[in-house]
KOLBAFI-109762 format. One record per residue: x, y, z of N, C-alpha, C, O in turn. Coordinates in steps of 0.001 Angstrom, whole numbers, plus 500000, padded with zeros to 6 digits. Layout:
XYZXYZXYZXYZ ...
END
This chain:
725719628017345015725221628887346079723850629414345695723899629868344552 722440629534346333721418629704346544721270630975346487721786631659347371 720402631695345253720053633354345909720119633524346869720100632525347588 720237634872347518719960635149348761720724634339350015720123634382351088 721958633624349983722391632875351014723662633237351348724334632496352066 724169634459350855725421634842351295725030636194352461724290637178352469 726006635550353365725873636544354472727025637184354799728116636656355019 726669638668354834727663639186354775727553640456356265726544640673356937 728826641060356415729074642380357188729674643230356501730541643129355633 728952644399357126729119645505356064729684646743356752728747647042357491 730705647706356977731229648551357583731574649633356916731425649639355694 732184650928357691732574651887356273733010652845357388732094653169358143 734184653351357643734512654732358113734822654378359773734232654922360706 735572653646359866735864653249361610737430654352361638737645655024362647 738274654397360594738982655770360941739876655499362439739896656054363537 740664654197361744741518653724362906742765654817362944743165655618362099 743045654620363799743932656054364263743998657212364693744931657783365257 742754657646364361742405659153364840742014659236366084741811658301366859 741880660671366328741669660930367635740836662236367599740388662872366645 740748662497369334739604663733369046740162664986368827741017665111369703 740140666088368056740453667296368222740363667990369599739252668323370013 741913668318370619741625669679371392741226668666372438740858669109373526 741262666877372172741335666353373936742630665839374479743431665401373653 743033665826376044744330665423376196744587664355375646743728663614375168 746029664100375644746493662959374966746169661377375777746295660252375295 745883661630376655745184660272377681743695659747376662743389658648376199 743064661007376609741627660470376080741898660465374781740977659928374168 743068660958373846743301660489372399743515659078372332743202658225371501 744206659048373557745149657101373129743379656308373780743338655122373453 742778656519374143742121655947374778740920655579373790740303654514373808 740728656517373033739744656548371546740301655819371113739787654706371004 741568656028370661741979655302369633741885653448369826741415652624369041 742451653268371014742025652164371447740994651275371415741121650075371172 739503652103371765738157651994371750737930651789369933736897651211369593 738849652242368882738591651925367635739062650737367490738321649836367096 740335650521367770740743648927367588739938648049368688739671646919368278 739694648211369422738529647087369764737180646781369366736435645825369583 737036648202368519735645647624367823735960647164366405735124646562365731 737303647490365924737344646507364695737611644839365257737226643944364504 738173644516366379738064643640366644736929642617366869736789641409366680 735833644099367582734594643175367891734150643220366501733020642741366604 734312643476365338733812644047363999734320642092363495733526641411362846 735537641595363899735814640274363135735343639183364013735472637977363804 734748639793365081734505638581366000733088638059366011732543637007366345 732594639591365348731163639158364647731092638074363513730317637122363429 732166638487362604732143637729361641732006636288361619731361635439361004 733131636372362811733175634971362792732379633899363637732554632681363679 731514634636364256730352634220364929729225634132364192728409633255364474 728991635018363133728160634866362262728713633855360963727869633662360088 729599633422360836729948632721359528729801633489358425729440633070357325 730146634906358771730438635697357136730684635544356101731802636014355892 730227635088355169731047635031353909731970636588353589733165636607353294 731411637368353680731793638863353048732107639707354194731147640084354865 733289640077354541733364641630355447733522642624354048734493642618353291 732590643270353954732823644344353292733259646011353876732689646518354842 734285646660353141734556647334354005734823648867352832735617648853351892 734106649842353143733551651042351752734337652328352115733846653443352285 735893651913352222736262653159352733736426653676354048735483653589354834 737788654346354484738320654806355228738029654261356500737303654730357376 738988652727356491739575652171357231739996652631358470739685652521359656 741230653463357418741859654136358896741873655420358300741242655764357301 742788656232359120743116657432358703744840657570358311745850657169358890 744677658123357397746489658079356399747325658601357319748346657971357595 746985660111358098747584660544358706748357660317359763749374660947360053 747621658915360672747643658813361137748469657453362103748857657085363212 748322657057360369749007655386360441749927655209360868750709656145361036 750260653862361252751760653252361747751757651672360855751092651267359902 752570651214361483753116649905360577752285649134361503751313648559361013 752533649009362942751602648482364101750604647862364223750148646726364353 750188649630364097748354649437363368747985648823362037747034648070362251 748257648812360986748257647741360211748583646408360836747706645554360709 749567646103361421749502644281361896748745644146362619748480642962362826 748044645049363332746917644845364052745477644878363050744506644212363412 745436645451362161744318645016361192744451643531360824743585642740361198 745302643207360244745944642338359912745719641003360313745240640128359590 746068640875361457746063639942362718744543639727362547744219638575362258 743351640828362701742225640770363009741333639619361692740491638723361756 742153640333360539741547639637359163742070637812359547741294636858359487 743127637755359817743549636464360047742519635392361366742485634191361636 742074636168361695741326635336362564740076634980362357739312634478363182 739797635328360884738529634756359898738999634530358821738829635373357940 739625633511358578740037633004357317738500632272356576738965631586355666 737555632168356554736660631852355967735595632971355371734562632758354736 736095634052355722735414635319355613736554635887354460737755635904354731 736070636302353269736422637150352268736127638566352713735016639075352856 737486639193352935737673640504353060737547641512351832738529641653351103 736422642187351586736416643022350246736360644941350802735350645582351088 737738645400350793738329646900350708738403647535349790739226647189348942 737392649015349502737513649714349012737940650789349590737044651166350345 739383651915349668739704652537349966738704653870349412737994654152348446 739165654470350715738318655838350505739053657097350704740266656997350888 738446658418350697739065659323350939740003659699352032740754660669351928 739950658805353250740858659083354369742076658036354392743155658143354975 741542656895353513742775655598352854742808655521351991741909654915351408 744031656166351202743570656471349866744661655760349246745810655871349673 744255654788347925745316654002347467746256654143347032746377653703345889 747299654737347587748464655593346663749445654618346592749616653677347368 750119654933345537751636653697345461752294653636346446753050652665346418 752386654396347575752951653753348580752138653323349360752564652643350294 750643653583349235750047652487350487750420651646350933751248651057350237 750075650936352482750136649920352859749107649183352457749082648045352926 747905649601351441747194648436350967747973648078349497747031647511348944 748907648045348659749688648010348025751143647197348304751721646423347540 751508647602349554753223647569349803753210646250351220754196645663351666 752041646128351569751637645367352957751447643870352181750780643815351148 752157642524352821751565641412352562750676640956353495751061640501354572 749295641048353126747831640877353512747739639389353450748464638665352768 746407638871354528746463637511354140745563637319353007744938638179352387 745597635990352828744720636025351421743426636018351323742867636023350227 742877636007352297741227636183352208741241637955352219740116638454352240 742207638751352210741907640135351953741841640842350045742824641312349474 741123640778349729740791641638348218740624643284348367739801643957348989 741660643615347600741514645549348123741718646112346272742508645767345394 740809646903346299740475647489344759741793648234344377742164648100345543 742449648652344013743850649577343485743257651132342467743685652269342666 742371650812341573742717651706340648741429652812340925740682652391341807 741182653602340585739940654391340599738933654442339359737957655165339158 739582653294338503738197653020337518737713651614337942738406650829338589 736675651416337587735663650028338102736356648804337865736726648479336737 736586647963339109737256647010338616736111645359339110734938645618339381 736449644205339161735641643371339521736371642362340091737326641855339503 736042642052341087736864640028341710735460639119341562734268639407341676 736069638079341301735411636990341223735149636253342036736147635532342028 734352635783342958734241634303343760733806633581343865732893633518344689 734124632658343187733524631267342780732549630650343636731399630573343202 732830630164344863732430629741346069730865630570346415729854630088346927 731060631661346033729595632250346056728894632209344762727673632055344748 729385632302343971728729632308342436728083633875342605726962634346342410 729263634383343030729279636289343427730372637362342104731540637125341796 729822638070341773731051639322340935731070640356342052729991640708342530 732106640824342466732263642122343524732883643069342621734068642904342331 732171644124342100732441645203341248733249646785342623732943647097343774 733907647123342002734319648197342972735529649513342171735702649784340983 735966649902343020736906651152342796737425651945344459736914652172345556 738510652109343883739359653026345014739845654664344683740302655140343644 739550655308346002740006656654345761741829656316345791742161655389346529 742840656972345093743669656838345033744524657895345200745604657640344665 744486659338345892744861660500346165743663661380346619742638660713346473 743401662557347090742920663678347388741254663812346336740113663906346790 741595663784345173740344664013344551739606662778344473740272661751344611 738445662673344292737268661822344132737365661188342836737639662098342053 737285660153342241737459659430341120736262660033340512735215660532340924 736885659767339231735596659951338631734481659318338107734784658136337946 733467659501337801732054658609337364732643657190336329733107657287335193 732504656284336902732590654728336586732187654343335250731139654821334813 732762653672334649731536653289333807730837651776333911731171650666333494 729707652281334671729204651355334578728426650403333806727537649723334318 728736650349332631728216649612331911728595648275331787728055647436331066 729858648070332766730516646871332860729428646293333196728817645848332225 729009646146334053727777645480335170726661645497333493726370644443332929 726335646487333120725367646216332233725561644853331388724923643802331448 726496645170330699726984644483329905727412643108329585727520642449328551 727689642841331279728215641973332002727767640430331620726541640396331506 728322639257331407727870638117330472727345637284332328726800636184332422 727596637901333157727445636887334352725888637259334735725612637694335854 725237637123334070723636637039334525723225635916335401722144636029335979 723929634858335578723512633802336282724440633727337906724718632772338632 724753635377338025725999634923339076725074636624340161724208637325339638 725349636737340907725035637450342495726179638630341576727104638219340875 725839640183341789726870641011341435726451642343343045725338642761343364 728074642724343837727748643420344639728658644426344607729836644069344565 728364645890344617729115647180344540729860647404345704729076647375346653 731010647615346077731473648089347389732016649519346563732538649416345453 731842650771347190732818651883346786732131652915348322731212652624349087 733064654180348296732878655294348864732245656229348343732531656403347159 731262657111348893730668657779348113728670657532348391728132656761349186 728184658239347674726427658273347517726367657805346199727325657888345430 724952657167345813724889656915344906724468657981343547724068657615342442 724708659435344042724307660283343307726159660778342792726422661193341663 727110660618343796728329661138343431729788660205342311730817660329341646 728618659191342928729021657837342081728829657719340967729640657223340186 727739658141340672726785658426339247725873656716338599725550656265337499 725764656213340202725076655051339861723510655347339035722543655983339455 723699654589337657722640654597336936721203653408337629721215652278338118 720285654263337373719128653535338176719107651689337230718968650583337752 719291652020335857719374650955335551720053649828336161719784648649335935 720877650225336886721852649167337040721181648777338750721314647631339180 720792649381339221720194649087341008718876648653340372718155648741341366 718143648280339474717044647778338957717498646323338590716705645385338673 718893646148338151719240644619337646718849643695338721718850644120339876 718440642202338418717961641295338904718754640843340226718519640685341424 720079640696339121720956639786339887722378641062340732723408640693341296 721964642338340548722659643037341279722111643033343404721566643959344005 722444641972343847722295642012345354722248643066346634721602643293347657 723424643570345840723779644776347047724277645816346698724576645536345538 724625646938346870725411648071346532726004648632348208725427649652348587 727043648076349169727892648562349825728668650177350053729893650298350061 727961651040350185728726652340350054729175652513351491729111651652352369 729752654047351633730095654292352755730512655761352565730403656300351463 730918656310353486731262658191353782730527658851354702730935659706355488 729216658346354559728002659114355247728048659577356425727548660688356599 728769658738357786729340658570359153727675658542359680727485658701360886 726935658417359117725842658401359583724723656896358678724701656950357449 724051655914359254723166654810358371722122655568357673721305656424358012 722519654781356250721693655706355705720812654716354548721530654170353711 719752654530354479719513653367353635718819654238352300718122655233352498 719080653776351091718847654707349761717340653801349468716196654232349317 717763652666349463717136651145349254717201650097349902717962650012350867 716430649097349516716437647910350759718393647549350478719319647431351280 718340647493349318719830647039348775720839648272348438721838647990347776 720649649593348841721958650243348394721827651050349924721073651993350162 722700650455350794722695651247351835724761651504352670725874651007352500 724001652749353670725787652795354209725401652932355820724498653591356334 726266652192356353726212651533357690726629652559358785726496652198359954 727270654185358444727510654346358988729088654092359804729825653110359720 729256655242360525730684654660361685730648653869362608730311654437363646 730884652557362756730849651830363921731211652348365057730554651844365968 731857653022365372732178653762366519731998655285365869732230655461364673 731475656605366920731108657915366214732585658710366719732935658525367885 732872659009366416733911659814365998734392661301366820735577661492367094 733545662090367090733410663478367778731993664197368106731071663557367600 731830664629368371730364665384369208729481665929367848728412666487368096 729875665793366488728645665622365580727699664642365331726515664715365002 728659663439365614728014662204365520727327662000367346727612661943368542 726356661966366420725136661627367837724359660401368007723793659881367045 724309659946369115723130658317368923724097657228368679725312657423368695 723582656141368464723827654891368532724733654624366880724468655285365876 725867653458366936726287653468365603727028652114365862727567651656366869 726826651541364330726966650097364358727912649692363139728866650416362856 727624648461362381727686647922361353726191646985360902725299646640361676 726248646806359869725423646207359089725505644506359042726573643909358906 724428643959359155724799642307359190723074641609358155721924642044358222 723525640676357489722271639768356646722791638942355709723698638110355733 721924639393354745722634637727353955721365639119352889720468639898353211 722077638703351562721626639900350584722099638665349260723074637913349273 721157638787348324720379638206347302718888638741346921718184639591347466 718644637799345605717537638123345679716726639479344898717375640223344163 715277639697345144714655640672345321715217642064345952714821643209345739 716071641689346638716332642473348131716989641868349048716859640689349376 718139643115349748718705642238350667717943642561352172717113643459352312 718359641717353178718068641906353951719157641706354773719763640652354970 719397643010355326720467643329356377719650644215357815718521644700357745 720394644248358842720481644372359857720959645773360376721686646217359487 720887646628361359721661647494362011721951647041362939721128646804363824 723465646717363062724035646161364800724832647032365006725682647419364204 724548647651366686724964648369367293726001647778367769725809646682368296 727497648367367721728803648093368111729620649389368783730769649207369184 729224650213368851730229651446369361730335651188371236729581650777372118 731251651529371171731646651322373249731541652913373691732153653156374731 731106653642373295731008654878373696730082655899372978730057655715371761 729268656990373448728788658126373265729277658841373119730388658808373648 728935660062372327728945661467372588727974662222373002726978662277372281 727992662842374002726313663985374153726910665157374281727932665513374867 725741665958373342725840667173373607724321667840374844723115667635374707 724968668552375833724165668846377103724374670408377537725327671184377608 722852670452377811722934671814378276722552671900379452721576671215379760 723031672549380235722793672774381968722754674332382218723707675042381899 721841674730382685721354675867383539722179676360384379722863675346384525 722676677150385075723546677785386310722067678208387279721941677939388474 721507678596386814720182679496387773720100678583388753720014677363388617 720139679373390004719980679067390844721257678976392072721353679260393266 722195678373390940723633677968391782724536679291392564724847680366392049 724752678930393606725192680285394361726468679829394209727140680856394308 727291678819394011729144678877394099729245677703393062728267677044392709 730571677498392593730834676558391739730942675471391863731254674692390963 730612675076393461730430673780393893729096673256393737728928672077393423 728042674123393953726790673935393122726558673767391385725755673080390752 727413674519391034727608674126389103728020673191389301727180672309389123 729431672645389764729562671438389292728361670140389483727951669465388539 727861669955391117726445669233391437725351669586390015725067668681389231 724950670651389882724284670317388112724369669948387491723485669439386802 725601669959387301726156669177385587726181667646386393725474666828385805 726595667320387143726749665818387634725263664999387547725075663867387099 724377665838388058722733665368388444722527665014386715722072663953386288 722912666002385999722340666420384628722719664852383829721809664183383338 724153664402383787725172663349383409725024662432383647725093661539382803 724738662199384968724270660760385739723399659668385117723599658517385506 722305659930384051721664659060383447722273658469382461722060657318382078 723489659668381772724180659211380616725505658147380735726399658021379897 725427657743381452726502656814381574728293657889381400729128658055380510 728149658236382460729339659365382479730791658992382550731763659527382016 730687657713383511732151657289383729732730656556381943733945656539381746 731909656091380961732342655842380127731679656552378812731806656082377681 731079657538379059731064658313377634731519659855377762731925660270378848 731422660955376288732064662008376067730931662872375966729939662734375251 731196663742376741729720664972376756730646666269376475731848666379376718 729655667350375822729997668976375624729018669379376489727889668893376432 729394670388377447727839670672378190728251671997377938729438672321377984 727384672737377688726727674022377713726618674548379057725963673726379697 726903675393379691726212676223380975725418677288380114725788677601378982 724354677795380699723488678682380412723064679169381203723660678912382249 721917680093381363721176681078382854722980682090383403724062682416382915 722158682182384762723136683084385260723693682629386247723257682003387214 724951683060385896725662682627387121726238683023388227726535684207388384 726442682231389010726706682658390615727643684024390338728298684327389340 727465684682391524728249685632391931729565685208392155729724684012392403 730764686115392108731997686056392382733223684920391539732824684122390691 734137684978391780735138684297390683734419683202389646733807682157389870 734667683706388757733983682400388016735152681878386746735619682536385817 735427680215387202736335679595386483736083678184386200735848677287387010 736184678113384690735749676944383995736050675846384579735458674860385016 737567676399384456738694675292385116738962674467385918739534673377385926 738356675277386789737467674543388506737046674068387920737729673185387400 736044674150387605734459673485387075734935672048386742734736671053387439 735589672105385576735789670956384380737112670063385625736928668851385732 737979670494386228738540670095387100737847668448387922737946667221387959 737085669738388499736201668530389560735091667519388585734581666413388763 735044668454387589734071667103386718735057666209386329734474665149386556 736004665944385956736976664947385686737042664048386504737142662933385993 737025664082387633737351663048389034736486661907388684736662660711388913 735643662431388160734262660761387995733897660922386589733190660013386154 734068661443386132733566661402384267734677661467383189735569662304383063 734296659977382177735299660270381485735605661224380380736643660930379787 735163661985380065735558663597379321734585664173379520733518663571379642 734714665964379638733865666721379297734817668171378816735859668692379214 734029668396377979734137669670377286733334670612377760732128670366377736 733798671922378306732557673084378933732382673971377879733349674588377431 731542674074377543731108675799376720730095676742377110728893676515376969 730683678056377721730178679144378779729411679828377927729924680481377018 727880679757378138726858680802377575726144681269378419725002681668378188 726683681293379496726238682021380789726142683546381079727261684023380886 725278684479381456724947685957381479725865686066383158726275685200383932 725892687342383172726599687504384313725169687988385428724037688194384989 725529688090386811724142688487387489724195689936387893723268690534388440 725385690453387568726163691872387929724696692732387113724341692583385943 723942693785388357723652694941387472724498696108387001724944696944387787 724697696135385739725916696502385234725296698292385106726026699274384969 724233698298385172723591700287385001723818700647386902724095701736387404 723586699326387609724112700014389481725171700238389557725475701269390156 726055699533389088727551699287389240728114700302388968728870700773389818 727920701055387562727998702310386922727905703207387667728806703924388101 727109703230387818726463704753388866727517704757389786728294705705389896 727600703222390780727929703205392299729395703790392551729739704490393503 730398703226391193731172703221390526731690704098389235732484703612388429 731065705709389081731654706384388043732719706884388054733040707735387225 733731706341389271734895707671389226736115706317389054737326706534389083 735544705018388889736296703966389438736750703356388200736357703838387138 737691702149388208737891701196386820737025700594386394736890700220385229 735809700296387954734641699419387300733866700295386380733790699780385264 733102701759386496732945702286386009733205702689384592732411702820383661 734544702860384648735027703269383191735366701761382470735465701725381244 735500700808383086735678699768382180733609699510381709733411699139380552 732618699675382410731626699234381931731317700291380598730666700041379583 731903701339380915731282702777380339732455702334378359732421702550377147 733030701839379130734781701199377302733834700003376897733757700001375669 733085698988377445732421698024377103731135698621376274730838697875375341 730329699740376382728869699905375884729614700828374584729024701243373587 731100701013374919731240701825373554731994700968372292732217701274371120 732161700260372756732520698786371678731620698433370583730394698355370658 732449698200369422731321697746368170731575695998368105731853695425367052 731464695487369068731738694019369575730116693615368959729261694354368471 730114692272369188728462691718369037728335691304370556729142690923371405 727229691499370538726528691386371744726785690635372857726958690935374038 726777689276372068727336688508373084728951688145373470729383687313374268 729629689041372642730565689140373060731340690074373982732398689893374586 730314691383373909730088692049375243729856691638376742730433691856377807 728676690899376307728356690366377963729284689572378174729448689682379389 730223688621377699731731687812377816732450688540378542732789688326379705 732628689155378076733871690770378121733210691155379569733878690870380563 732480691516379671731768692403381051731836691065381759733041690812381794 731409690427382135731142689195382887732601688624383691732784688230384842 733437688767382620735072688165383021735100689396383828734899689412385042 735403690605382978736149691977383608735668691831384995736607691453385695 734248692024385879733523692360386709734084691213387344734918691553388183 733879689528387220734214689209387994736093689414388702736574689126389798 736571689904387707737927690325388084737959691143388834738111690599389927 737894692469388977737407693449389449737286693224390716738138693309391601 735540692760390801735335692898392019735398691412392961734632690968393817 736441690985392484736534689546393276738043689904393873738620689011394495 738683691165393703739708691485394711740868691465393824741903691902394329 740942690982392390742286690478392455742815692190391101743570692429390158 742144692627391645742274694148390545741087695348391507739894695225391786 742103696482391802741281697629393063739773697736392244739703697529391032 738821698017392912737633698433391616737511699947392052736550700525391544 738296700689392889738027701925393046739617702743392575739715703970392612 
END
């Protein structure tokens, strides 16, 4: 095999199983779904590309979360690239414990999965490759490697590539060793974000993003790494967004107008198939005011949204007072300014109360 002629895919943190915190269980199963189809599209690359290497740096799936299922569905996926060498390093969310299913599972044989949490190495002939690695194997982080294997190492005439979880600062990768000739690649992963250290020590990121921290576009990694330097790729694979959005109320006189904002606001983002948090802000309309509505009617055409109310109320709360000193509105504004609340948790407080109040469903006199 030729420097530089192994081509590989590179992944790390797809976190099969999980779901979103605090969304119904429709849009949990529905994520989750959207993960197994991008590990799918994750082998279909492979095998369109003629992979030699799926490399994969940690947290697969999520422990918590697993079934037997979902494993034959990994499973199944590896089997449909039998020419592609599967190299798994478990990470902190798959963590190699004696009862793992990367342990207790019969895998096909193009799958190689690290076991111990000190540095171990596979061999592959066919590439004239060493794949050096390690697995988290419980809760704590392994500890610093010794890498001197790789130093030391009698295979100077052979391609050597790191898969583990982790940065290369937590790893305690010695610069010496990302300086070696014949070291190709260094495979990490955790980051949930692409992150390149070097042309050759980089992490790909979550192929699919996960919850409303992860922002922007997210892929896997694709090239062929030898050499000087590898040269890999960012390929975009995720089937969905997250945005975080902020929308104004000003202006809107009823909640049929909020909702028309947020819709106008959404419309570019591809709404029927991605996940937005929108913000309301400014002030808002007079009289009942309920999220619930709101997020209600945004559902009918968008597939999730999350509301978060930072909206001022339009109530002058020093007229109201006055108009109102002998009344509940009164004495409830007069119990609100004597509160050691923070600020904005005042205007919350006043904003609900008032619209209660004086929207009928409590006397205000």
């Amino acid at each position: 095999m030729d420097m530089g002629r192994i081509t590989v895919v590179h992944t790390a943190d797809l976190h099969l199983g999980s779901a979103i915190r605090g969304a119904p269980p429709s849009i949990g199963g529905q994520r989750r779904k959207d993960l197994m189809q991008t590990m799918a599209g994750i082998a279909e690359t492979c095998r369109q590309q003629q992979a030699d290497l799926l490399l994969i740096s940690g947290d697969l799936w999520d422990e918590q979360y697993l079934t037997r299922p979902l494993v034959d569905f990994v499973a199944d996926q590896f089997r449909r690239i039998p020419a592609t060498s599967i190299v798994i390093a478990p990470g902190q969310a798959d963590p190699n414990h004696p009862d793992s299913f990367y342990r207790e599972y019969p895998w096909p044989t193009n799958v190689h999965i690290f076991h111990e949490e000190e540095l171990a190495s596979i061999w592959f002939p066919h590439l004239n490759a060493r794949i050096y690695g390690l697995a988290w194997t419980g809760e704590e982080a392994p500890g610093i490697p010794d890498w001197n294997q790789i130093v030391n190492s009698p295979d100077s005439g052979c391609q050597v590539l790191i898969v583990a979880y982790g940065t290369p600062e937590n790893l305690g990768i010695p610069r010496r060793v990302l300086e070696m000739e014949n070291v190709a690649y260094v495979a990490l992963g955790g980051a949930h974000k692409h992150v390149a250290w070097s042309r050759k020590v980089l992490d790909p990121g979550c192929p699919e993003p996960l919850g409303f921290s992860d922002q922007g576009t997210y892929g896997v990694l694709l090239g062929k790494v030898g050499g000087p330097a590898a040269s890999l790729e960012f390929l975009p694979c995720n089937s969905r967004q997250f945005h975080l959005v902020e929308v104004s109320t000003n202006g809107c006189m009823d909640l049929q107008a909020v909702v028309a904002a947020v819709r106008q606001k959404l419309d570019p983002l591809s709404p029927k198939k991605n996940l937005f948090q929108v913000t309301l802000t400014g002030t808002r309309p007079q009289g009942e005011w309920q999220l619930g509505t709101i997020a209600d009617a945004l559902s009918e055409d968008i597939f999730y949204v999350r509301l978060t109310d930072q909206t001022d109320t339009s109530y002058d709360a020093a007229a109201l007072a006055a108009e109102h000193s002998r009344g509940v509105v009164g004495r409830y504004i007069a119990a609100l300014k004597g509160t050691e609340a923070e600020e904005n948790i005042r205007k919350r407080a006043l904003a609900f109360g008032l619209d209660a109040l004086l929207s009928g469903r409590v006397d205000p006199c």
